[in-house]
N, C-alpha and C positions, 0 to 999 in steps of 0.2 A: 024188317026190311030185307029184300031181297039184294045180298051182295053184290050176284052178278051181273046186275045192273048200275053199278053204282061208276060210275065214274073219278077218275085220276084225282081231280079235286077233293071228291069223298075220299077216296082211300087215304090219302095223305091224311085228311083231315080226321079220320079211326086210326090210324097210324100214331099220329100227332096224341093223341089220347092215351092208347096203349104206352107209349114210351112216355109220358110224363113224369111217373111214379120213380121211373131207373134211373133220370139226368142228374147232372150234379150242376150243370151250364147252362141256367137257365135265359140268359140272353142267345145263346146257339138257339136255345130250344123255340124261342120266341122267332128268331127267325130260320125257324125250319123250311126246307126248301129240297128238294130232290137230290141236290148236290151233299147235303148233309152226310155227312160221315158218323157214326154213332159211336164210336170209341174215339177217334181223334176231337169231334166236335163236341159230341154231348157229355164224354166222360160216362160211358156205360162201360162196365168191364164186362169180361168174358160171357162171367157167369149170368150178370144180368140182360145178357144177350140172350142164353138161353131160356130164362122169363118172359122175354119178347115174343121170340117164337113160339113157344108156348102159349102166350095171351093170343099172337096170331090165330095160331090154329085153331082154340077153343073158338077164338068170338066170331072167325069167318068159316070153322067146320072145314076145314082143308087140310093136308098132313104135308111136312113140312121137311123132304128128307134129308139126309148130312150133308150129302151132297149142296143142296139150295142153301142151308142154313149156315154154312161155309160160306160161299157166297153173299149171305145175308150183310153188307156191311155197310148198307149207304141209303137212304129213303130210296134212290130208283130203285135197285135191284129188289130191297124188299117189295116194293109195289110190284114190278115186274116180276116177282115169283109169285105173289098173292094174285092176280091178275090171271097170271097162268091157270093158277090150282083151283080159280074160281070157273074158269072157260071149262077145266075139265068132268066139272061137277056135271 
């Protein structure tokens, strides 16, 4: 599947995937939503934040840099970095 074509609903919905294996909250998880927070909501810590980004970058081929992945803290902003790094391909 070609990602750059994928639309906010999909990404969320590979997003949603990617972070399953890290929650510990799985009612958060169940209603995952944009607004989702991944350490306050899902109980992801640090370190399995950087898992994430990592699973990001492998499964959409994008690179992911300290700068964004600092940023990284909430469903939008990840979509909105993924989105980005996708346009730049």
């Amino acid at each position: 599947m070609k990602f750059n074509l994928m639309n906010k609903e999909m990404l969320i919905g590979k997003l949603k995937e990617i972070i399953k294996p890290y929650t510990t909250n799985l009612e958060a998880y169940e209603n995952l939503n944009e607004d989702t927070d991944f350490i306050n909501d899902l109980n992801i810590n640090s370190a399995n934040l950087v898992d994430i980004v990592l699973d990001i970058e492998q499964i959409f081929d994008v690179v992911i840099d300290n700068t964004d992945m600092e940023r990284m803290l909430n469903v939008r902003t990840a979509v909105e970095i993924i989105e980005i790094k996708l346009a730049q391909k």
